[in-house]
C-alpha positions as CSV (number, residue, x, y, z in Angstrom):
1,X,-12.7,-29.4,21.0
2,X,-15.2,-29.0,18.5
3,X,-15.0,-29.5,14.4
4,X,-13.3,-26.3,13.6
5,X,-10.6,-27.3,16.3
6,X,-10.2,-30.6,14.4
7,X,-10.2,-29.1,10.6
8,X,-6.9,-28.6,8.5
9,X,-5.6,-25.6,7.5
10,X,-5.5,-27.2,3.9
11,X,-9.3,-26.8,3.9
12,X,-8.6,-22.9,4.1
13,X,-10.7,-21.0,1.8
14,X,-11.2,-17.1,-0.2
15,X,-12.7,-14.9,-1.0
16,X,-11.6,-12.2,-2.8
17,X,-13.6,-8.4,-3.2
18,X,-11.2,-6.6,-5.4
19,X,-7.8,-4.4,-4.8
20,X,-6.5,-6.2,-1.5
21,X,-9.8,-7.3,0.0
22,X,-10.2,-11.1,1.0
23,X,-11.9,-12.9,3.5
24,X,-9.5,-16.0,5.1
25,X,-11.4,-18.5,6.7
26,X,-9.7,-21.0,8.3
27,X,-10.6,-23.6,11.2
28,X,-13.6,-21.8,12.4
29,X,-11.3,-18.3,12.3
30,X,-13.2,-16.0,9.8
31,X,-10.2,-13.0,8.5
32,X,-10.3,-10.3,6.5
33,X,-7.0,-9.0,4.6
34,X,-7.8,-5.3,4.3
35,X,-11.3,-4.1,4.4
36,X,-12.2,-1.8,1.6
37,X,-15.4,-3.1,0.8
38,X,-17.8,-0.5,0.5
39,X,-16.2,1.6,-2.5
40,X,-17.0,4.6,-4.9
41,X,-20.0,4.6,-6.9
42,X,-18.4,4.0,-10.2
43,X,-17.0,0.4,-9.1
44,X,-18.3,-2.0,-7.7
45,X,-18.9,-2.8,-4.3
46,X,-19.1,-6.6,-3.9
47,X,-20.0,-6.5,-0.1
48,X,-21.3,-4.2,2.4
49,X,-20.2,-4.2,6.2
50,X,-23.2,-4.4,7.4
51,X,-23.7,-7.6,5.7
52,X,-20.9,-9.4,7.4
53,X,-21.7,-11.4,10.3
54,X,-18.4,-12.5,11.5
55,X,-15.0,-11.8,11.5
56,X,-12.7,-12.6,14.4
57,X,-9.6,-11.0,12.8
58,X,-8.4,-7.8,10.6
59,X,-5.0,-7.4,9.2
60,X,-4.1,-4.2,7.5
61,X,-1.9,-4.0,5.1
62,X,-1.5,0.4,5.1
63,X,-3.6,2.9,5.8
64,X,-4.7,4.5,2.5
65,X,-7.7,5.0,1.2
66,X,-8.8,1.9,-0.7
67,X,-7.4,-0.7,2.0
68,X,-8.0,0.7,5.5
69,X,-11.7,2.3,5.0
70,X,-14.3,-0.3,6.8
71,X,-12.2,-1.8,9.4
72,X,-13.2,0.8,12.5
73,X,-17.3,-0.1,11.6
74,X,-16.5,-3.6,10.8
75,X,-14.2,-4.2,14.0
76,X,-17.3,-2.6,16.5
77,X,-20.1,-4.9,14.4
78,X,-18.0,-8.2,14.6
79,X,-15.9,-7.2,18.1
80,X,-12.7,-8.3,15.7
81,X,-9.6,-7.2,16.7
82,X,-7.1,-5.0,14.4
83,X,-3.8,-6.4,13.2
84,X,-1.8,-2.9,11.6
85,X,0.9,-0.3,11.9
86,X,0.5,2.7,13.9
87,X,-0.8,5.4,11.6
88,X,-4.1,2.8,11.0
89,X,-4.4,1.9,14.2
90,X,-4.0,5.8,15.2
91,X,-7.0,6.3,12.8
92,X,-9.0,3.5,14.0
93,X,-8.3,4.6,17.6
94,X,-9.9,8.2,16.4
95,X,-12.8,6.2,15.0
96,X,-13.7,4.8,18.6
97,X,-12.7,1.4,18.3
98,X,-11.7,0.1,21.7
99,X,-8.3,-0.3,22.6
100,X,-8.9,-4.2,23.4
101,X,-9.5,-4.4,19.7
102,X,-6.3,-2.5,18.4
103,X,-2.7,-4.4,17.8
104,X,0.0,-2.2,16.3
105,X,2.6,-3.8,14.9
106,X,5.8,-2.6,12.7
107,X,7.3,-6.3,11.7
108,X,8.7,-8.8,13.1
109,X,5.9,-9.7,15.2
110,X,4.7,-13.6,15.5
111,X,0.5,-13.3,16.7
112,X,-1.2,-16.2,17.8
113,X,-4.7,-16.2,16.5
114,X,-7.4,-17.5,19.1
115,X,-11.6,-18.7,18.4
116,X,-13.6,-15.9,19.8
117,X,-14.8,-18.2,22.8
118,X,-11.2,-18.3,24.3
119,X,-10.8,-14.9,24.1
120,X,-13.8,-14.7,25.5
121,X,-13.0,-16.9,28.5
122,X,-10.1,-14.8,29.5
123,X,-12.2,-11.6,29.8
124,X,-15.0,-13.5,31.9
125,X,-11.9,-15.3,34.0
126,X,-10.1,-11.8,35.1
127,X,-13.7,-10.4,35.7
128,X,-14.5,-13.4,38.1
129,X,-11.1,-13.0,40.0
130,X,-11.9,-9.2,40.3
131,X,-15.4,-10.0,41.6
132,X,-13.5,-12.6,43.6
133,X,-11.0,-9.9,44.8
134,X,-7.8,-12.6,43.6
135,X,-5.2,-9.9,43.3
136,X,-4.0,-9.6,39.8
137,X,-0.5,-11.2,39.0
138,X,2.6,-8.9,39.6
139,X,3.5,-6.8,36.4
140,X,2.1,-4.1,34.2
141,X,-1.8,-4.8,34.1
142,X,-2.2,-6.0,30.4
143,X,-5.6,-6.8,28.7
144,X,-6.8,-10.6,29.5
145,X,-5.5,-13.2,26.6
146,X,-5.9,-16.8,26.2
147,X,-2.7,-19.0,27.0
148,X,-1.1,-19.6,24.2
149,X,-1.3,-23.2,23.9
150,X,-4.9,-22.3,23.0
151,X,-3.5,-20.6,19.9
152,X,-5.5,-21.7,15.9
153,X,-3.1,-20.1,13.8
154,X,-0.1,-18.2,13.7
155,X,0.7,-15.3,11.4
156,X,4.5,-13.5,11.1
157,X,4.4,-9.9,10.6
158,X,6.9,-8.7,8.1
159,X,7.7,-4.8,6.8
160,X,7.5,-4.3,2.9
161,X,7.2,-1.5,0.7
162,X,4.3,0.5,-0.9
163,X,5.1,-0.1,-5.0
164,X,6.2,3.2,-6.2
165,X,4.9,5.8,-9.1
166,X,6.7,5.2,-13.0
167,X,8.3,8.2,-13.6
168,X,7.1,10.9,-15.8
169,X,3.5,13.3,-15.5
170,X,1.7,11.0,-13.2
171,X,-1.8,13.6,-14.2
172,X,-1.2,11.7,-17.5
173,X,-1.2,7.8,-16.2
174,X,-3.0,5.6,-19.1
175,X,-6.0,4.0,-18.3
176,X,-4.5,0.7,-18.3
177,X,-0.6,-0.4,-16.9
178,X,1.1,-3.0,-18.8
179,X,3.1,-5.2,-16.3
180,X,5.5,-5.7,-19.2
181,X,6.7,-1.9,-19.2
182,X,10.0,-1.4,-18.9
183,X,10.7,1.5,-15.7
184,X,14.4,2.6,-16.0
185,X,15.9,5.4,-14.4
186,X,14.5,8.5,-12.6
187,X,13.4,10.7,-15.4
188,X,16.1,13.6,-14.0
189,X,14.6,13.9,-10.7
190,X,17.2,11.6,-8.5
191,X,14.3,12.2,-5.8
192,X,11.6,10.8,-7.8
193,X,9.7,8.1,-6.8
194,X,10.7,8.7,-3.3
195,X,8.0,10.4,-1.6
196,X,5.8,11.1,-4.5
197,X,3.0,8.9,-3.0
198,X,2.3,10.7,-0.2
199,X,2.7,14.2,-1.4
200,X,0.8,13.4,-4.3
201,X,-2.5,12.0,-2.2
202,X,-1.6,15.0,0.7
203,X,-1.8,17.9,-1.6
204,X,-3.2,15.7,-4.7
205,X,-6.1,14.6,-3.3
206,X,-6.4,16.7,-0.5
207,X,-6.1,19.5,-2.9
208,X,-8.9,18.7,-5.2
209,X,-11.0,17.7,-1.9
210,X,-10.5,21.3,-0.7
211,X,-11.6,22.7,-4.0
212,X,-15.3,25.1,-4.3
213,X,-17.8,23.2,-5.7
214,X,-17.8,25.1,-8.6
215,X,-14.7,24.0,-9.7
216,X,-15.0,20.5,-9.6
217,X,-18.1,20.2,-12.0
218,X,-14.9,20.8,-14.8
219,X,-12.9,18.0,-13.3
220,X,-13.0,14.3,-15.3
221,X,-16.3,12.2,-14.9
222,X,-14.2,9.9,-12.2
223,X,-13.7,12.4,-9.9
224,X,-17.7,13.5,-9.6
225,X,-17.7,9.7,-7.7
226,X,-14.3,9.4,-6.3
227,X,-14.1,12.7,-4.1
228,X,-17.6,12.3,-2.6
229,X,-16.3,9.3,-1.2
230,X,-12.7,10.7,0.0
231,X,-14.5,13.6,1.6
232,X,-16.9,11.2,3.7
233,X,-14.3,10.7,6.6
234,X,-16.9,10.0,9.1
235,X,-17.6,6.7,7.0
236,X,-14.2,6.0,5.2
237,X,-11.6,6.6,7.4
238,X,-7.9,6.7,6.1
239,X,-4.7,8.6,5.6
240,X,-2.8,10.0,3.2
241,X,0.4,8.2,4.9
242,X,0.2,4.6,4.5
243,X,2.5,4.5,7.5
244,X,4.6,1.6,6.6
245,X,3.5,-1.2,4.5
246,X,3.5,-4.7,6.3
247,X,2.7,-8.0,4.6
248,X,1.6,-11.2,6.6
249,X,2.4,-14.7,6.4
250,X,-0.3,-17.3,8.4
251,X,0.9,-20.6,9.5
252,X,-1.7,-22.8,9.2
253,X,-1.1,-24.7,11.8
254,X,0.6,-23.6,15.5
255,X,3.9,-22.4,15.5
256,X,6.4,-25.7,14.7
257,X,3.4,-27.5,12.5
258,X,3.3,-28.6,9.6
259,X,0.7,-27.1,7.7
260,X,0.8,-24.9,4.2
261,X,1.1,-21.3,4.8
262,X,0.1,-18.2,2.9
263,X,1.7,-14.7,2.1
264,X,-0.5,-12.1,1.8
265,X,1.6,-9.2,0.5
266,X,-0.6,-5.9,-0.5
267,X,2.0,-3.9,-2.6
268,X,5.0,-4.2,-5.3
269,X,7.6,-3.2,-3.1
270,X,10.0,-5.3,-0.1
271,X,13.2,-5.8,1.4
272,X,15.4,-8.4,-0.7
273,X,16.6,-10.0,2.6
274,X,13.3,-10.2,4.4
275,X,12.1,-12.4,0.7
276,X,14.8,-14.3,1.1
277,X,15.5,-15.3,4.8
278,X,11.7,-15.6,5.1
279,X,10.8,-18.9,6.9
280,X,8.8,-20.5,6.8
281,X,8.5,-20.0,3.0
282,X,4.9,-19.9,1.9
283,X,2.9,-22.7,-0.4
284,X,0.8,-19.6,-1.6
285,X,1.3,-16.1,-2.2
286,X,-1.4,-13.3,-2.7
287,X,0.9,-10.6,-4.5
288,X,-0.4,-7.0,-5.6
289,X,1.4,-6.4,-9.3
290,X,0.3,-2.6,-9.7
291,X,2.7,0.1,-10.0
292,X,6.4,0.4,-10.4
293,X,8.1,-2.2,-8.1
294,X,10.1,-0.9,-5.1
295,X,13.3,-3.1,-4.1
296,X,14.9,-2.1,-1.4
297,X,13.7,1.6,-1.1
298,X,14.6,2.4,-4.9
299,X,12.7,2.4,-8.0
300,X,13.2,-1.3,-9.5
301,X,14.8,-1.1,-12.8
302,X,12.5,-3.4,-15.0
303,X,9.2,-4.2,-15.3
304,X,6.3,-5.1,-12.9
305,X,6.6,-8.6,-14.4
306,X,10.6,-9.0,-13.7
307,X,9.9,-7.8,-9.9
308,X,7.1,-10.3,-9.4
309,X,9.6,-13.0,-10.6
310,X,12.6,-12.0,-8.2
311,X,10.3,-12.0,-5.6
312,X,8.7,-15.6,-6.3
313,X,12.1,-16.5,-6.5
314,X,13.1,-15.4,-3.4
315,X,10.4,-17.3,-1.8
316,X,11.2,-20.3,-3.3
317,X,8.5,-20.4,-5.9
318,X,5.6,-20.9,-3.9
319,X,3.3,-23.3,-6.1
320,X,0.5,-20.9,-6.2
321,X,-0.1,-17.0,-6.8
322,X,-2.4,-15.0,-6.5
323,X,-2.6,-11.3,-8.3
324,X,-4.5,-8.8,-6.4
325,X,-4.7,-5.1,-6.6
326,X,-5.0,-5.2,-10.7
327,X,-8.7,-4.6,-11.1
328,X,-11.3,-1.9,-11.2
329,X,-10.0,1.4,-9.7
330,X,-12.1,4.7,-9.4
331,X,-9.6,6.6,-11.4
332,X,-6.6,6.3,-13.5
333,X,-5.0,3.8,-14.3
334,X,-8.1,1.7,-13.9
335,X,-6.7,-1.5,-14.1
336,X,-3.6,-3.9,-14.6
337,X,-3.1,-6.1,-17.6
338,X,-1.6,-8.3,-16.1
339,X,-1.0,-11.1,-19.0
340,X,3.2,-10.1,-19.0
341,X,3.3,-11.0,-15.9
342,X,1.4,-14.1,-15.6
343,X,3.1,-15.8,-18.6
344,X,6.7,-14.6,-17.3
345,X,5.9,-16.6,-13.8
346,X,5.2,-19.4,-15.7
347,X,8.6,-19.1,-17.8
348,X,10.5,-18.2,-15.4
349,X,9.7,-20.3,-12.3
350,X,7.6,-23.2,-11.1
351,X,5.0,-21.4,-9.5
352,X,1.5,-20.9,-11.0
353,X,-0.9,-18.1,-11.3
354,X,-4.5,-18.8,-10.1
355,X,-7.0,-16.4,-11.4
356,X,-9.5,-15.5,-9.1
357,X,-13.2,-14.6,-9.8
358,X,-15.0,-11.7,-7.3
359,X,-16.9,-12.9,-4.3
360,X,-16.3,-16.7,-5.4
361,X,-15.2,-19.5,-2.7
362,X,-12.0,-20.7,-3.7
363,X,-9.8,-23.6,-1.2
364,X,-6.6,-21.7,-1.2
365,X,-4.1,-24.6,-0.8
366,X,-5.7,-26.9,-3.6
């Protein structure tokens, strides 16, 4: 067993490279939480893939445009294996990532998390027994995987809810969202704020991407950067169907330990019940706070700040939070003021918000 065996999970550390980016490391396990580093030109990019030298692990939160991009080229540099739904893993599967490196999931799942060198030793054992010609165990003929008393971490899988759109002309969204604004209501349209994502990045985006070149020298500055970069598919590979938002909670230590945990939750939107009945409950919480919050499936009467609290409070009031998905975006609304909501966690429950700097190494759990 060497040092990163014998390390706690309390000396996990962060680093976060805006939206829903982070890289977890964590007893010689290197994880990234989404993988949208390489972004348009008008914000920054903090990290390129080709810079990273190791990553064992990649959790998706959804497939859209600024979370999944990254993960296919990152996953066949590092030989990291994919942790998402089926529409991402459908795209990375497209992008000619091997199937040994691609985990679907929907929720409910509990993954073990292995060091590189077990995984490794299971390939090299069921190549030696084939060489050996040691007939294969009885059974469907599944890829080789350590045992799991070999396991670092755990991580639960558990479905959530992409936040949802405030009602009104979305074209005119303000450059900056207040999480103290007040949603109520549906603005006439009792299907609003339903499917409005999707449509609105199929025929939204796709629309404008479509358009003759012409045309789009008369669109907003924004755009001249953000639709080179939706149209490069070969390099930033997405969907317009986030195909079911999942959020992930990593235990620390093995399944039954007694380590801190963190929840690493990528949109404004989950089940009440799922928040509630989660166990175990986590010490930390990474929580995006954009958009309109989504309880349940139905716009969330309130405000960003209000939702942020029910869900804390559902969790127990983990002692730490995190805000992510709040800063620089390539076009309207370009950011989150997120003030309302940090002093209304502080009101409201014990938990504390820990604002993190780009790029910087932060121990999670102190």
């Amino acid at each position: 067993m060497d040092m990163a065996d014998r390390s706690s999970g309390r000396d996990a550390t962060i680093e976060w490279f805006g939206a829903t980016t982070f890289r977890l490391k964590v007893k010689g396990l290197t994880i990234f939480l989404d993988t949208w580093l390489e972004r348009p030109s008008n914000i920054p990019t903090y990290l390129k893939v080709e810079d990273v030298e190791e990553c064992d692990y990649i959790f998706i939160s959804h497939a859209h445009f600024d979370h999944l991009p990254g993960a296919d080229r990152l996953a066949k540099r590092t030989g990291a294996i994919i942790v998402a739904n089926g529409e991402a893993i459908t795209v990375m599967r497209a992008a000619g990532v091997p199937e040994t490196q691609l985990q679907p999931v929907s929720g409910g799942e509990r993954i073990p998390l292995f060091h590189k060198a077990s995984r490794d030793a299971a390939i090299a054992k069921r190549q030696s027994d084939e060489a050996a010609g040691i007939p294969p165990p009885p059974g469907p003929r599944l890829p080789p995987v350590p045992h799991h008393s070999e396991a670092i971490i755990d991580v639960h899988v558990w479905p959530a809810f992409h936040c949802m759109l405030p009602p009104g002309d979305h074209a005119n969204l303000p450059e900056v969202i207040d999480t103290g604004t007040v949603y109520t209501g549906d603005g006439g349209d009792p299907y609003a704020c339903t499917i409005d994502i999707t449509r609105n990045m199929t025929y939204g985006f796709g629309g404008l991407m479509k358009m003759p070149a012409e045309h789009l020298a008369h669109l907003p500055g924004d755009f001249q950067s953000f639709l080179p970069y939706m149209n490069d598919r070969e390099k930033n590979q997405y969907s317009f169907y986030d195909g079911g938002q999942l959020m992930f909670n990593f235990l620390m230590e093995k399944e039954g330990g007694a380590g801190p945990t963190l929840l690493w939750h990528g949109h404004l939107g989950c089940y009440e019940g799922v928040m509630k009945l989660m166990e175990p409950k986590p010490d930390v919480t990474i929580m995006a706070i954009a958009g309109r919050g989504n309880l349940n499936g139905r716009p969330f009467d309130g405000s960003a700040a209000q939702f942020a609290v029910k869900q804390l409070q559902w969790l127990g009031e983990p002692r730490k939070v995190v805000w992510c998905l709040h800063d620089e975006s390539p076009i309207k609304p370009k950011r989150i003021d997120t003030r309302a909501a940090t002093e209304l966690v502080h009101k409201e429950t014990r938990s504390r918000v820990a604002e993190l700097e780009h790029v910087r190494v932060y121990k999670i759990f102190e």
